[in-house]
C-alpha positions as protocol buffer text, in pm:
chain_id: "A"
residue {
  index: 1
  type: UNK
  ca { x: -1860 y: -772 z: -1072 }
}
residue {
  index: 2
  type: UNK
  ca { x: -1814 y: -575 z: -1382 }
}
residue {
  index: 3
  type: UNK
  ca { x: -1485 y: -395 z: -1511 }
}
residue {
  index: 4
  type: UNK
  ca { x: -1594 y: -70 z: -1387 }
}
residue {
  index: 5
  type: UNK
  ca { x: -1668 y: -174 z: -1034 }
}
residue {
  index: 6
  type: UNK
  ca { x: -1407 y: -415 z: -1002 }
}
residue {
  index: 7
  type: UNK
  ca { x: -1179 y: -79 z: -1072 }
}
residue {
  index: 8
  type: UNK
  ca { x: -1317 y: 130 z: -838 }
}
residue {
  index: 9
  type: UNK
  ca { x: -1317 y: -85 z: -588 }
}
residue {
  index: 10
  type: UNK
  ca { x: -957 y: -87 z: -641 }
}
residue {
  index: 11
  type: UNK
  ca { x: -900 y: 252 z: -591 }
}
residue {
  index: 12
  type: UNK
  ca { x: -1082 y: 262 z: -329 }
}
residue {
  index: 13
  type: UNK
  ca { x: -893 y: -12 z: -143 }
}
residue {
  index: 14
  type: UNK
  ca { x: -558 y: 157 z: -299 }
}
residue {
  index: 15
  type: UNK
  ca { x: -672 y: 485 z: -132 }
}
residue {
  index: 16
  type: UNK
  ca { x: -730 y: 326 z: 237 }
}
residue {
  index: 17
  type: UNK
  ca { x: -399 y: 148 z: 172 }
}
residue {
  index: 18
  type: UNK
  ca { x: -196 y: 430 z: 106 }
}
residue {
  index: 19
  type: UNK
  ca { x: -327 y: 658 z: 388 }
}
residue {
  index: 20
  type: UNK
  ca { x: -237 y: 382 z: 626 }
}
residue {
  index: 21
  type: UNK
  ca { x: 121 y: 407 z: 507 }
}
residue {
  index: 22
  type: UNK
  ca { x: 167 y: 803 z: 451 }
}
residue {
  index: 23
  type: UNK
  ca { x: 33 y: 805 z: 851 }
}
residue {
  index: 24
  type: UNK
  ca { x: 264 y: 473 z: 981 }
}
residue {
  index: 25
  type: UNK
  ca { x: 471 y: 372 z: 704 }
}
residue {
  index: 26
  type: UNK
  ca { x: 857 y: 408 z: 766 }
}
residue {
  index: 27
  type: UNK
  ca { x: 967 y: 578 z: 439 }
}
residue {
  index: 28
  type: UNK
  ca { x: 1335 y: 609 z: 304 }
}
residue {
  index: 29
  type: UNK
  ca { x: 1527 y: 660 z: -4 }
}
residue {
  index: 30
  type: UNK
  ca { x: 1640 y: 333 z: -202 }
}
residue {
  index: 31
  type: UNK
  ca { x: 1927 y: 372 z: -504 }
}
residue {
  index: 32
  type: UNK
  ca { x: 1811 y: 137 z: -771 }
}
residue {
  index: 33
  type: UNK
  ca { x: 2039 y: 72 z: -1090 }
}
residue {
  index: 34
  type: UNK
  ca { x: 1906 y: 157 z: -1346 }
}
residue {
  index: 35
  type: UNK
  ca { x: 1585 y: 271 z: -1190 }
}
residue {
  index: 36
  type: UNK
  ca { x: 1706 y: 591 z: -1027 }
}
residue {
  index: 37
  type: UNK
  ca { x: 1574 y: 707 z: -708 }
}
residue {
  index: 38
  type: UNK
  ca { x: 1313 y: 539 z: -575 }
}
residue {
  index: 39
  type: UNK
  ca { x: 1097 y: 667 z: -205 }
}
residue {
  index: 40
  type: UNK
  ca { x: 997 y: 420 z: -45 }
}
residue {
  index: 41
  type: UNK
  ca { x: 751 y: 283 z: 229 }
}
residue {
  index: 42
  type: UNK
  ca { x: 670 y: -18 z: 436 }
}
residue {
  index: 43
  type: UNK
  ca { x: 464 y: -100 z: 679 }
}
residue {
  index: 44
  type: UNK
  ca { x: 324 y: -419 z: 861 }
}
residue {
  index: 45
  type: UNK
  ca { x: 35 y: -458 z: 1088 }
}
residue {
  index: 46
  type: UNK
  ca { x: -38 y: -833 z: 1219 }
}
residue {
  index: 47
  type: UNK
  ca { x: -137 y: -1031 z: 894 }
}
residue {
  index: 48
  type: UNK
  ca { x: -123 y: -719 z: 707 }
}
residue {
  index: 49
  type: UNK
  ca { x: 192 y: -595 z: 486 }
}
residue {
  index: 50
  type: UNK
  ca { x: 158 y: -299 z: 275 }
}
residue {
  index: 51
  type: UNK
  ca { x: 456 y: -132 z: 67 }
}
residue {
  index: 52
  type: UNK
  ca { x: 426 y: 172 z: -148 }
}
residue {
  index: 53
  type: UNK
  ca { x: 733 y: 262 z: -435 }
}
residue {
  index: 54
  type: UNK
  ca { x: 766 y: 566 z: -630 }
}
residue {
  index: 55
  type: UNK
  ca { x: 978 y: 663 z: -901 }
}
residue {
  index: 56
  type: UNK
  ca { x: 1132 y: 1007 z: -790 }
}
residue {
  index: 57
  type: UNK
  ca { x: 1350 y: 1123 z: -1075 }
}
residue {
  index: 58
  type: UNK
  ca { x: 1063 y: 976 z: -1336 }
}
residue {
  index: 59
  type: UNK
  ca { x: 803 y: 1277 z: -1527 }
}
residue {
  index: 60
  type: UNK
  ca { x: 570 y: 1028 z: -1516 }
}
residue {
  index: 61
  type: UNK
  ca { x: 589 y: 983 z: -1138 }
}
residue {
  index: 62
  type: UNK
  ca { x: 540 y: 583 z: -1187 }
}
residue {
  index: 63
  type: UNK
  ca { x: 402 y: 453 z: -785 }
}
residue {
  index: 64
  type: UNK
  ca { x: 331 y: 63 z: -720 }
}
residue {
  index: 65
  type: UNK
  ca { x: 150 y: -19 z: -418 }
}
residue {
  index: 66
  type: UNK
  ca { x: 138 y: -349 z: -293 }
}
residue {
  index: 67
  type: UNK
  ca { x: -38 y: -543 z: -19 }
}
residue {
  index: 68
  type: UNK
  ca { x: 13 y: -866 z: 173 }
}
residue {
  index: 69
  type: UNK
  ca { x: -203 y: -1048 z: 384 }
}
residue {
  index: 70
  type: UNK
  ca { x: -105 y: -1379 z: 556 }
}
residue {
  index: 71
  type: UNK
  ca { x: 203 y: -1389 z: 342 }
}
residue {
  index: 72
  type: UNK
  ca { x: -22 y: -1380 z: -22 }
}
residue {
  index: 73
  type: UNK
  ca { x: -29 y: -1069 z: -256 }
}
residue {
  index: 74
  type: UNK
  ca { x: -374 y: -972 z: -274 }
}
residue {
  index: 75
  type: UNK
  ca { x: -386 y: -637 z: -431 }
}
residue {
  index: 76
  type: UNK
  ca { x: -73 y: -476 z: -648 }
}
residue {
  index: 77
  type: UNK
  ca { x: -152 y: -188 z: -830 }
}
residue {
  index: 78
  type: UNK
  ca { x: 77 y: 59 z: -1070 }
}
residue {
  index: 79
  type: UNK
  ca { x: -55 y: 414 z: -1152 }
}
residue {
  index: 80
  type: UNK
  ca { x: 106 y: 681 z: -1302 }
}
residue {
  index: 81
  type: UNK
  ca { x: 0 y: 1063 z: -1293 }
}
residue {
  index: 82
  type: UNK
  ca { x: -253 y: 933 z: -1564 }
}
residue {
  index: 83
  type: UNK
  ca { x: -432 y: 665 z: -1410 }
}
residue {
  index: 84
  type: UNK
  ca { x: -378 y: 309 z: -1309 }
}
residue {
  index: 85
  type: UNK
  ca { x: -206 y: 168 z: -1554 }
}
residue {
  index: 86
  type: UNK
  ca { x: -144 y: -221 z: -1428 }
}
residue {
  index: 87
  type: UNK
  ca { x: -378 y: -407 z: -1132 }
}
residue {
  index: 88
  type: UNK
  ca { x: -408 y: -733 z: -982 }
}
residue {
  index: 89
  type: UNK
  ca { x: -664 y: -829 z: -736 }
}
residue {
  index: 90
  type: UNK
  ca { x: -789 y: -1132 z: -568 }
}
residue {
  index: 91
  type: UNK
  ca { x: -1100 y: -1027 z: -346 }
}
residue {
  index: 92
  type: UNK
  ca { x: -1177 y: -1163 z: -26 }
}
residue {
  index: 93
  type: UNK
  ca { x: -1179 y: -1094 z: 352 }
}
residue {
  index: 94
  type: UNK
  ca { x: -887 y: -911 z: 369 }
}
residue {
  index: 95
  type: UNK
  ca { x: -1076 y: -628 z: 259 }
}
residue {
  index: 96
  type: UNK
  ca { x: -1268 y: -557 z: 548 }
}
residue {
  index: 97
  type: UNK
  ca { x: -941 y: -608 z: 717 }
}
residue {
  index: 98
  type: UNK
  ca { x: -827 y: -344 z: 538 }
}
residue {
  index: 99
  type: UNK
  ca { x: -1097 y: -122 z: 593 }
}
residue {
  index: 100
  type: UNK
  ca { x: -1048 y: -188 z: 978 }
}
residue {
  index: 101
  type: UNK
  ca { x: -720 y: -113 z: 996 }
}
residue {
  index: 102
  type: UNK
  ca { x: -784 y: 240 z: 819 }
}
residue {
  index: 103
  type: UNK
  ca { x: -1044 y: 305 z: 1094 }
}
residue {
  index: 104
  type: UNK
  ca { x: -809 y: 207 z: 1400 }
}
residue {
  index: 105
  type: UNK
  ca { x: -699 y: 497 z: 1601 }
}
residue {
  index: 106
  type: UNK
  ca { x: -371 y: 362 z: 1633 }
}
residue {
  index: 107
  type: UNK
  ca { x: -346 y: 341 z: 1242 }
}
residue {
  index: 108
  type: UNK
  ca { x: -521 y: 674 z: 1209 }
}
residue {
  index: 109
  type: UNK
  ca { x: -233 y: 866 z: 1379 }
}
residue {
  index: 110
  type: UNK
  ca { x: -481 y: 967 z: 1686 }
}
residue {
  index: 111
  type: UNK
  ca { x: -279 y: 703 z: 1936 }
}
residue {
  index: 112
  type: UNK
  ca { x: 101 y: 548 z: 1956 }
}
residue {
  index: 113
  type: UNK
  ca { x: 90 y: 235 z: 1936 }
}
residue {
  index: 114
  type: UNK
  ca { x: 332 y: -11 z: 2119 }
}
residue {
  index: 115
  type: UNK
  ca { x: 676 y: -118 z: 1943 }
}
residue {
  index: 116
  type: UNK
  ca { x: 671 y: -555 z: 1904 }
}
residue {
  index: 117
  type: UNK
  ca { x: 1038 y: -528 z: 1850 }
}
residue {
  index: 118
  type: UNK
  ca { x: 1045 y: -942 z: 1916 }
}
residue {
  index: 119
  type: UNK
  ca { x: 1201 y: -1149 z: 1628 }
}
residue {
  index: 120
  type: UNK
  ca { x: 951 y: -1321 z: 1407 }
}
């Protein structure tokens, strides 16, 4: 895999990721010093963890996305309103997972799903 496709498969796994968590993601304010306002959301799906920061009060509107699966970061990515501008990446089968979980009714919006509210 080449530069090119390794980034665009990137953005295409940052894309599912990030729909996932504008649909299901609880989102909130955080107060970071010396950061500023940050929004941010979280969400967690079986194996899956995904969390998406933004800068609010930045021009540059600075987001990092990050996902989880199993406990190990497999994707982080940090884009700007110019582009990616930092990615890490470690392919293997959570992508598919990924790609699942975009296509699951209950993840698409379409269906409530049931609340696990049992400590873990």
């Amino acid at each position: 895999m080449n530069a090119i496709e390794r980034t665009e498969r990137i953005k295409a796994l940052v894309k599912i990721a990030v729909a996932i968590l504008r649909r299901n993601g609880d989102g909130g304010y955080l107060d970071l010093p010396g950061a500023g306002r940050v929004r941010s959301y979280e969400f967690r799906f079986n194996e899956m963890a995904l969390s998406l920061r933004r800068l609010v009060d930045d021009d540059a509107r600075e987001t990092t996305l990050t996902v989880k699966f199993d406990g190990e970061r497999v994707l982080a990515a940090t884009w700007t309103v110019d582009g990616i501008t930092k990615r890490s990446f470690k392919p293997g089968g959570w992508e598919e997972v990924l790609r699942r979980y975009g296509r699951l009714p209950v993840l698409r919006g379409t269906q409530r799903a049931r609340v696990d509210d049992r400590p873990r």
